[in-house]
C-alpha positions as CSV (number, residue, x, y, z in Angstrom):
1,X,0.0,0.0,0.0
2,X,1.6,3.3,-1.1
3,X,1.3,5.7,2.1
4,X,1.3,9.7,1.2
5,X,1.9,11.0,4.8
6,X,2.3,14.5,3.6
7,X,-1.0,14.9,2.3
8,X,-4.6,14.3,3.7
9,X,-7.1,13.6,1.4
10,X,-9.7,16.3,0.8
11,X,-12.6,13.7,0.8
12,X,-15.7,15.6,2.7
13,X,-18.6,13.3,3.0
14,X,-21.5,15.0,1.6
15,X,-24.4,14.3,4.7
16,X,-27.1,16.2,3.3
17,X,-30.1,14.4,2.9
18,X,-29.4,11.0,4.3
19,X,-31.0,9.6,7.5
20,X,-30.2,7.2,10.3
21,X,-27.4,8.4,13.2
22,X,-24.8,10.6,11.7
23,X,-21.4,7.7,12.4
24,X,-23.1,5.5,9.7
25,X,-23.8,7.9,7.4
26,X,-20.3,9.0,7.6
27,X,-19.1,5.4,7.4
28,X,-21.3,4.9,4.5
29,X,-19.7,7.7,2.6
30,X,-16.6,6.9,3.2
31,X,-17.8,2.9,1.8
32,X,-19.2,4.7,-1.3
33,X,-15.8,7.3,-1.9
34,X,-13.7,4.3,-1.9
35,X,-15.8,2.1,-4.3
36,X,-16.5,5.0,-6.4
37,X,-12.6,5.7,-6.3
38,X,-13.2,9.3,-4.7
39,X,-10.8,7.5,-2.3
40,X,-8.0,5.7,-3.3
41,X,-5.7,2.8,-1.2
42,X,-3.4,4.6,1.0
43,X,-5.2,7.9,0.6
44,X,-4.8,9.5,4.3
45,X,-8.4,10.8,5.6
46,X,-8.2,13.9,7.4
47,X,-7.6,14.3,11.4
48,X,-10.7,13.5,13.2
49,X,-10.6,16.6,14.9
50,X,-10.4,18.6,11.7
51,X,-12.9,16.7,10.2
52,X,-15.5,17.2,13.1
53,X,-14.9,20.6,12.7
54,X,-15.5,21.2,8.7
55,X,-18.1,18.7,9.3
56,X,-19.8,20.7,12.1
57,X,-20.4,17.7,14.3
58,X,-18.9,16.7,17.2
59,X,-15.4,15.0,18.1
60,X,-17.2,11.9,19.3
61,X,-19.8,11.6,16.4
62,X,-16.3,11.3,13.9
63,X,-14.6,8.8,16.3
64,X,-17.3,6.3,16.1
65,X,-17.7,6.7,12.5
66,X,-14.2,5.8,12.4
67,X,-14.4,3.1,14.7
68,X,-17.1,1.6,12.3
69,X,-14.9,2.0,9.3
70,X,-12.0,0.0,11.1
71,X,-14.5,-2.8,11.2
72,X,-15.4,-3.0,8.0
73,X,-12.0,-3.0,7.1
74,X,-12.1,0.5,5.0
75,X,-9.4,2.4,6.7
76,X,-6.6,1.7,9.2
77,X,-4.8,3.8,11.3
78,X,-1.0,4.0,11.2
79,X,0.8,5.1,15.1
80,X,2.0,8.8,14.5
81,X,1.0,9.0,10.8
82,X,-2.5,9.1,10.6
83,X,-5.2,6.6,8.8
84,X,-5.4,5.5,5.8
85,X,-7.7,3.9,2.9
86,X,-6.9,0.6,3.0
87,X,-6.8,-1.8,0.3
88,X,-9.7,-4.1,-1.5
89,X,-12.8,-4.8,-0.1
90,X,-14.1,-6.2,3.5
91,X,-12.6,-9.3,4.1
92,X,-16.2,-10.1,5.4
93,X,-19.2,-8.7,6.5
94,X,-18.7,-9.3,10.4
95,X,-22.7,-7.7,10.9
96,X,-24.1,-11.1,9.5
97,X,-27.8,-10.7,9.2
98,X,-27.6,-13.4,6.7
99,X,-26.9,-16.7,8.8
100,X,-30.2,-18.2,10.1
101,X,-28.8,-19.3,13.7
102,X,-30.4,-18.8,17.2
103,X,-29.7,-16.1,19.3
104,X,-27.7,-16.4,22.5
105,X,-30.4,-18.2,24.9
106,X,-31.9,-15.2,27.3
107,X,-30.5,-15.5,31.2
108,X,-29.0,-18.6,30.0
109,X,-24.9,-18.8,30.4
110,X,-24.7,-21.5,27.4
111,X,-20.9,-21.8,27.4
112,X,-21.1,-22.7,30.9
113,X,-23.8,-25.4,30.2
114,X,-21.6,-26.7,28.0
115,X,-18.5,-26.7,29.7
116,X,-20.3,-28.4,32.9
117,X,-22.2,-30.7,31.0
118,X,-19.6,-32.3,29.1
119,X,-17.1,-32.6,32.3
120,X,-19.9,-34.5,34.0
121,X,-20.8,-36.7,30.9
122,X,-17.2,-37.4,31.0
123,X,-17.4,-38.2,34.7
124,X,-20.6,-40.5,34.2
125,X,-20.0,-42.4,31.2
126,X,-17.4,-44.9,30.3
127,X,-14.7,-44.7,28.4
128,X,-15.9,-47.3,26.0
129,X,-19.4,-45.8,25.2
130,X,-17.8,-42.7,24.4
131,X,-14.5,-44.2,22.2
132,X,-16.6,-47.0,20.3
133,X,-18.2,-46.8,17.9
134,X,-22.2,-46.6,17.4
135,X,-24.6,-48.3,15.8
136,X,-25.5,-46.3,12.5
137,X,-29.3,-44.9,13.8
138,X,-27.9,-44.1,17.2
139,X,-27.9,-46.1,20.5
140,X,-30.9,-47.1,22.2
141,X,-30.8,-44.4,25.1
142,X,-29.9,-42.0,22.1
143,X,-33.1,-43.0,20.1
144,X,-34.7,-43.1,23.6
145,X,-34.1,-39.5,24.0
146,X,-35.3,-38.6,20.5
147,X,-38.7,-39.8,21.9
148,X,-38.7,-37.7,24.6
149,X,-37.6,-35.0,22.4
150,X,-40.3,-35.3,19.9
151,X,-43.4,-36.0,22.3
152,X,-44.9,-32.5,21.4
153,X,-44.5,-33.1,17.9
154,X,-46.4,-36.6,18.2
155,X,-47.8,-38.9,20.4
156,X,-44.5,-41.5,21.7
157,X,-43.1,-43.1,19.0
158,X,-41.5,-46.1,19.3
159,X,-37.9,-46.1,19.4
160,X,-37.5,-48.4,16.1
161,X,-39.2,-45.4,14.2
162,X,-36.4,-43.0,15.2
163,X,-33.0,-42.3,13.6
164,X,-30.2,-40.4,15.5
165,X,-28.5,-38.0,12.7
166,X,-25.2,-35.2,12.8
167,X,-27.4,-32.8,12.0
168,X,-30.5,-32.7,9.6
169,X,-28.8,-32.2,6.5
170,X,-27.4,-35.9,6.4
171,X,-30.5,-36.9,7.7
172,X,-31.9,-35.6,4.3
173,X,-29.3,-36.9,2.1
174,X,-29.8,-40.3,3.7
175,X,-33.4,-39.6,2.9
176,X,-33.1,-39.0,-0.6
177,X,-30.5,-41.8,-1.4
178,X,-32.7,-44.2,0.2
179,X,-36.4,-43.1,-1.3
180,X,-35.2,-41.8,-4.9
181,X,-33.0,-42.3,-8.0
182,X,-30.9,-40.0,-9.9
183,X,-33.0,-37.9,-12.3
184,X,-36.3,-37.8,-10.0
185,X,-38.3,-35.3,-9.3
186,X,-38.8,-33.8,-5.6
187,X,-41.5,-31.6,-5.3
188,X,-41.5,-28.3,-3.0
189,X,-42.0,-25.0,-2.3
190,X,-40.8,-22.5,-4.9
191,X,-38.9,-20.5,-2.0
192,X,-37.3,-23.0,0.1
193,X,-34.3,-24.0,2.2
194,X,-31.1,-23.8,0.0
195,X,-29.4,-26.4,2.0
196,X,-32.0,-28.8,0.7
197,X,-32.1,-27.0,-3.0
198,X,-28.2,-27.4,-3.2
199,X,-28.6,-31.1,-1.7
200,X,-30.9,-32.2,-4.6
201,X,-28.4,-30.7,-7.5
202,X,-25.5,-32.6,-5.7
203,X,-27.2,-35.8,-6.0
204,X,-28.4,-35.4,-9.1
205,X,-32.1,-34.8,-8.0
206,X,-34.3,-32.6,-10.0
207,X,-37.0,-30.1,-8.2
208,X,-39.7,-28.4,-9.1
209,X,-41.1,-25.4,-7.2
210,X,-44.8,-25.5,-6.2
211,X,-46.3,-21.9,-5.9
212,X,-47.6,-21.0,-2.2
213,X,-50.4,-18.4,-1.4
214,X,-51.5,-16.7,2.7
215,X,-51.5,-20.1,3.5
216,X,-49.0,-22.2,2.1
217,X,-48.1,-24.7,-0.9
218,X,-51.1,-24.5,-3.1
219,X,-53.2,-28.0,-2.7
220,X,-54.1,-27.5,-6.5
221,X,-50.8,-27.2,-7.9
222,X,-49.3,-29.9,-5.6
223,X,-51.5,-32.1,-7.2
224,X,-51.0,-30.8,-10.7
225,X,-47.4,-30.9,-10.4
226,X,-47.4,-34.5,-8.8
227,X,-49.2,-36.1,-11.9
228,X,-46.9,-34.3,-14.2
229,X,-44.0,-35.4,-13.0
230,X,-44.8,-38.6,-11.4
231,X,-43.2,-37.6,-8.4
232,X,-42.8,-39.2,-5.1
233,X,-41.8,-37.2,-2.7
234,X,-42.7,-34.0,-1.3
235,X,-40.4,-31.4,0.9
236,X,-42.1,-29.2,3.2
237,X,-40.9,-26.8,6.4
238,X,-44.2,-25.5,7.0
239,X,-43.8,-24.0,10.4
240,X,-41.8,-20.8,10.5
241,X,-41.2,-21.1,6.6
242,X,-37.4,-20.5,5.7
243,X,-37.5,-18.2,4.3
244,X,-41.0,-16.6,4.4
245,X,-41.9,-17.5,8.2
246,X,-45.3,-18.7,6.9
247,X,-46.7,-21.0,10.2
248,X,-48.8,-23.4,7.8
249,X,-52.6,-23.3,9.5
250,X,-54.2,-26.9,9.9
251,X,-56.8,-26.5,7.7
252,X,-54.1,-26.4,4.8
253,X,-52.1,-29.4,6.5
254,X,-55.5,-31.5,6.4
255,X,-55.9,-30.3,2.2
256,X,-52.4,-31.2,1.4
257,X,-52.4,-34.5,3.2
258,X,-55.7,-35.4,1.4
259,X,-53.8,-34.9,-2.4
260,X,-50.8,-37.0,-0.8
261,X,-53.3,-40.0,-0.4
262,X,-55.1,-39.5,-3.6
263,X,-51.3,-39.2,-5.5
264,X,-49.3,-41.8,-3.1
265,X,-47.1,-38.9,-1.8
266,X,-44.6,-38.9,0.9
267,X,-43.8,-35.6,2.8
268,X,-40.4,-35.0,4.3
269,X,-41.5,-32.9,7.2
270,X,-38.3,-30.7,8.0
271,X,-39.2,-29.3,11.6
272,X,-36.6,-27.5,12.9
273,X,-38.3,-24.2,14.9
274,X,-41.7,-25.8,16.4
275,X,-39.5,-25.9,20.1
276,X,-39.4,-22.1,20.2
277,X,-43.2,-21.6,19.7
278,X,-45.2,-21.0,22.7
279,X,-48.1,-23.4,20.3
280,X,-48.0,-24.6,16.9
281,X,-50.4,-26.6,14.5
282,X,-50.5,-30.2,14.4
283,X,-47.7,-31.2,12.9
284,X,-47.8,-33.2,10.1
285,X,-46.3,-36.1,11.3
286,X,-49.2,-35.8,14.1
287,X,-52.0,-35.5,11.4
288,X,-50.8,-38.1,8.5
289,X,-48.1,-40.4,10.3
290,X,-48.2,-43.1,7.4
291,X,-46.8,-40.2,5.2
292,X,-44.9,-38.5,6.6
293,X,-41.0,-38.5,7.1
294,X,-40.1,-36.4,9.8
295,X,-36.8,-34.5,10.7
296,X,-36.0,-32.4,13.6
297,X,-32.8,-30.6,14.2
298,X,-31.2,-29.3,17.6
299,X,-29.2,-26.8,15.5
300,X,-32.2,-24.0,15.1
301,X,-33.2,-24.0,18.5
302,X,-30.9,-24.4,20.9
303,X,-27.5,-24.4,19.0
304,X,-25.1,-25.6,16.0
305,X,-22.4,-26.9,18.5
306,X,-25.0,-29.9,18.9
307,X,-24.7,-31.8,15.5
308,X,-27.6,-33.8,16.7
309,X,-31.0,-34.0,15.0
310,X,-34.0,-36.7,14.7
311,X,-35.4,-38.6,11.5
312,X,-39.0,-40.5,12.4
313,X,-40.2,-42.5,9.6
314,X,-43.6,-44.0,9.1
315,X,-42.5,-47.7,9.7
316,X,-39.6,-49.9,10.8
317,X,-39.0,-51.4,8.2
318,X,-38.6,-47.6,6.2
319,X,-36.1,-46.7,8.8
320,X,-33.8,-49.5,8.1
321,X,-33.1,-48.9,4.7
322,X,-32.1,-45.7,5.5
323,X,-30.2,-46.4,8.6
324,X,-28.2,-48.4,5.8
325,X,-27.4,-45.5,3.6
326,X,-27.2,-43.0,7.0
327,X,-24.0,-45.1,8.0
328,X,-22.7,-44.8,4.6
329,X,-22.8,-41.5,4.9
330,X,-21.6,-40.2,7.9
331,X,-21.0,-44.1,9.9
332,X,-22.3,-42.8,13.2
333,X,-22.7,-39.9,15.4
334,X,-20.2,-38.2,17.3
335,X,-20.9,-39.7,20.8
336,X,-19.7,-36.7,23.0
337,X,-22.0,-34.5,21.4
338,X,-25.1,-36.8,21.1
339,X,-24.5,-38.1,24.4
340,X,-24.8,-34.7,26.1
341,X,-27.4,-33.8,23.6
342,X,-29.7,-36.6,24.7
343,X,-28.4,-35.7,28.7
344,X,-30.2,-32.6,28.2
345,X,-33.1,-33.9,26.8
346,X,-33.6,-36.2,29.6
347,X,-32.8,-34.0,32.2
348,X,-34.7,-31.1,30.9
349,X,-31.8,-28.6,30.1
350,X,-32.8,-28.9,26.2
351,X,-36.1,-27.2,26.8
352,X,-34.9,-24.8,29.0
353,X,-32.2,-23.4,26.7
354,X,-35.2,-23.8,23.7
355,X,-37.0,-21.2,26.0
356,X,-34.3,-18.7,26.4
357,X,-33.7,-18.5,22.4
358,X,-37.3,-17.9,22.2
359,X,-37.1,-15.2,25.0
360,X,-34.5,-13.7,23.2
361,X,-36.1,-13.9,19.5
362,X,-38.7,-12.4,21.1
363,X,-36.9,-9.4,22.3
364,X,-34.9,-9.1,18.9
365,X,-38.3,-9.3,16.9
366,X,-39.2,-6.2,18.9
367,X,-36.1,-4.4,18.4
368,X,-35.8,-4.7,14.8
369,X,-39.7,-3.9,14.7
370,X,-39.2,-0.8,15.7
371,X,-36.0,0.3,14.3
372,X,-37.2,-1.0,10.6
373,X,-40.3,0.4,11.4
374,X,-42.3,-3.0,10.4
375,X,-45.9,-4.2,11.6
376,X,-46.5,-5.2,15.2
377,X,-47.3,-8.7,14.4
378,X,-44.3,-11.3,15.7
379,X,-43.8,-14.4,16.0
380,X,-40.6,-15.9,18.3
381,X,-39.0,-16.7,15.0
382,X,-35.3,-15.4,14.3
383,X,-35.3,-14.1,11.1
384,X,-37.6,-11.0,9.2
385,X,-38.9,-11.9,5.4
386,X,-39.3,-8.2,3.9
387,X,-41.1,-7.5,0.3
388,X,-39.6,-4.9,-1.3
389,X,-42.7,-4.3,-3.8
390,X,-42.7,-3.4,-7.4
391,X,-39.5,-1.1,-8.9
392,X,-37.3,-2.4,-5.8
393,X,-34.5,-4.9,-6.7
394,X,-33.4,-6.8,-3.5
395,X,-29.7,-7.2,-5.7
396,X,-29.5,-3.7,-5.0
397,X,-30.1,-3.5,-1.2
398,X,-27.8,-7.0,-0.9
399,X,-25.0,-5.2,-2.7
400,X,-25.7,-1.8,-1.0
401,X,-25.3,-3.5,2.4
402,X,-21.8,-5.6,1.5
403,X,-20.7,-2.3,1.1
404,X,-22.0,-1.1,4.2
405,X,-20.3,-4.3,6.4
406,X,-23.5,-6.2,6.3
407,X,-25.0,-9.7,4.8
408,X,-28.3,-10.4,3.7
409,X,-29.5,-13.1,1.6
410,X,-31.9,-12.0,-1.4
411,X,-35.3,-14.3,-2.4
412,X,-33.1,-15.4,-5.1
413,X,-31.1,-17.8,-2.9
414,X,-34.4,-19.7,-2.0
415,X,-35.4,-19.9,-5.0
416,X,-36.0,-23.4,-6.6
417,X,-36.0,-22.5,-10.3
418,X,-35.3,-18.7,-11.8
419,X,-39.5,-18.0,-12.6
420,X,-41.6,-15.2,-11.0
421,X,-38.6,-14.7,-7.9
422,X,-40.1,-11.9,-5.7
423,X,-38.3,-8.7,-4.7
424,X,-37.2,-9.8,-0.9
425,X,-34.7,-10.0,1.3
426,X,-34.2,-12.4,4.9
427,X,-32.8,-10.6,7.4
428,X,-31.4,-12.6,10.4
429,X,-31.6,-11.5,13.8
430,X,-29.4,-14.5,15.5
431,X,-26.1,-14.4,14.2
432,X,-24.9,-11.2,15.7
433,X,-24.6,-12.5,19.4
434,X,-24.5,-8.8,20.8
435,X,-27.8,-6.7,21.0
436,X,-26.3,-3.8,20.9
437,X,-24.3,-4.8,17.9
438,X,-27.5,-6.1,16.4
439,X,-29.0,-2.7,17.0
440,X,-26.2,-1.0,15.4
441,X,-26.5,-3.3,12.2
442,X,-30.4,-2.6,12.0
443,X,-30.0,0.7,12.0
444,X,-27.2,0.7,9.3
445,X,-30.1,-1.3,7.6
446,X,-32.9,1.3,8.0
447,X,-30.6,4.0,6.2
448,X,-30.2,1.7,3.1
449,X,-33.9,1.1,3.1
450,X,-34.6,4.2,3.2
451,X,-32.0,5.2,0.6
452,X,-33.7,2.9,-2.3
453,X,-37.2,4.0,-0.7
454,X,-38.1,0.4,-0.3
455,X,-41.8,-0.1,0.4
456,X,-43.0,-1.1,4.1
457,X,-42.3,-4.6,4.8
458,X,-44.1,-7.0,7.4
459,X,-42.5,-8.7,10.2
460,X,-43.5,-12.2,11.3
């Protein structure tokens, strides 16, 4: 980087007509100089001092705007010779509103939880259970705890039904090696997980997108679309939608179920936020259990440190063919994990922690309510879908907020095929672990909105 410590740059960031606190806007200048190229690498930015003053703002409103371009990596400062434009781009947006993970559990120390828990899992178990190897749909007590763990979701399924999985995603894949060939045709929602979109292209699985309306997938053109293609299986998260937050009423459960009889269809039930809602609808593993393959992670509501999730399937004799291609994949477990995962089932820890992220959701839903000005409705989910309306390109605000230090993922990376994508954007309240950071990146947020003049969106 070529330093030029005998001149400061006459950048002046023009603040006139922006909105949101004055820092960001003067971080967000200073973003848009250097893409632009008003500033170049190594240009030297003026004294803060001197540029409070020909700014007319106060020392301390510069130093944080400063502070906030040191973290996204625009500028540096040099001991004794100032700061400086650095080089390139972010190295990453460390304001991720992109990543949909829970929040830090409310009034819960999880760290400690962990640390304890493990050291007296270590203490309790023996050394064999925890150095051998498992068999590949978990151990008994491990299935055992799946039981417990999915007693709200159904009535007590017997163990033989259960699967013990690292996580739901080879869960899935087990799923789909077992139940399909290469070529075939899943059925799902046009927006829907893009772990699950990405998994069906890697195994050579082809999708097709079934169009939704207030309620959900479209009984209509589930049907449609299942005679067309001959298809088999269908993929559904239908409480607290990724990425729409959609809670799927019963009534609509009860009409899809009936086209699934009529068409032999099997649903793939992925379930991974039910445990943060005070109540949700039947599930549909409750309603249509002969049809229904059902996955459940720990990952979305308590944390992704436990790579533990649970498969149900409508028989025995279902599981075992896929307990067969589960070990395949991923041969067991990892037994530390699962065993203190199951530990806090059983002892009640798991719901406990489930509570606290919903506390916290709860109280993030609020905060990001009011600083994005969205409607009052909420539910304890962790992420915001907002539609941009006509004339608003989510590409834009996406690109806008790289810029600005922040991630957001677009409606295009749900998207199972390239038709009719709507103008949205997810915005993810759990990844930022800090509140006040959180607050800081919603309100960065609100001034880009505002910028493109993007329509009122709704917050579920």
């Amino acid at each position: 980087m070529s330093l030029r410590p005998d001149k400061d740059s006459e950048w002046l960031p023009d603040l006139e007509g922006g909105d949101g606190p004055l820092y960001l806007r003067i971080a967000g200048a200073l973003a848009d100089a250097r893409a632009n190229g008003r500033l170049q690498p190594g240009d030297r930015l003026p004294p803060q001092r001197d540029l409070a003053q020909r700014l007319g703002v106060d020392l301390t409103t510069v130093t944080r705007a400063f502070a906030e371009a040191r973290r996204r990596n625009l500028i540096d400062a040099a001991p004794g010779r100032g700061t400086f434009v650095t080089p390139g781009g972010p190295d990453e947006p460390i304001l991720d509103l992109s990543m949909n993970i829970p929040p830090p559990p409310y009034g819960i120390n999880l760290p400690m939880l962990i640390r304890t828990g493990i050291d007296g899992l270590l203490k309790r178990s023996s050394a064999g259970a925890l150095l051998s190897y498992h068999p590949g749909p978990g151990s008994p007590a491990e299935r055992a705890a799946g039981t417990l763990w999915l007693d709200k979701a159904a009535v007590r399924l017997p163990v033989d039904r259960i699967a013990v999985g690292t996580g739901a995603q080879c869960l899935l894949a087990a799923v789909l090696s077992s139940r399909t060939r290469e070529g075939e045709v899943i059925l799902a929602d046009h927006l829907t997980y893009p772990g699950f979109t990405a998994l069906a292209k890697n195994m050579n699985r082809a999708l097709a997108g079934i169009a939704a309306d207030e309620h959900g997938m479209r009984p209509d053109l589930l049907e449609k679309a299942a005679r067309k293609h001959g298809a088999r299986l269908v993929y559904l998260n239908p409480t607290l939608h990724n990425p729409t937050t959609l809670i799927m009423p019963e009534r609509r459960r009860q009409d899809l179920i009936g086209v699934a009889k009529r068409e032999g269809l099997i649903f793939i039930e992925d379930d991974p936020y039910s445990p943060i809602l005070h109540q949700a609808p039947p599930s549909f593993l409750a309603l249509a259990p002969d049809v229904t393959i059902y996955v459940a992670t720990l990952a979305k509501c308590i944390s992704p440190f436990l790579r533990t999730a649970f498969l149900v399937m409508p028989d025995a004799e279902s599981l075992d063919g896929v307990a067969r291609h589960l070990r395949s994949l991923t041969l067991m477990t990892p037994p530390l994990m699962t065993g203190l995962a199951a530990e806090w089932i059983r002892n009640g820890i798991a719901g406990e922690i489930a509570g606290g992220v919903r506390r916290e959701a709860e109280a993030r839903q609020t905060m990001a309510g009011s600083i994005l000005n969205l409607s009052a409705s909420r539910a304890p989910g962790f992420h915001i879908w907002m539609s941009l309306g006509k004339g608003r390109r989510a590409s834009d605000i996406v690109d806008k907020a790289q810029q600005r230090g922040l991630a957001l993922s677009e409606a295009g990376e749900f998207a199972t095929d390239s038709n009719e994508v709507p103008q949205a954007v997810r915005i993810a309240l759990g990844a930022i672990p800090d509140r006040q950071k959180l607050s800081e990146a919603l309100q960065s947020l609100a001034v880009i909105l505002n910028e493109v003049r993007v329509f009122k969106g709704t917050l579920v």
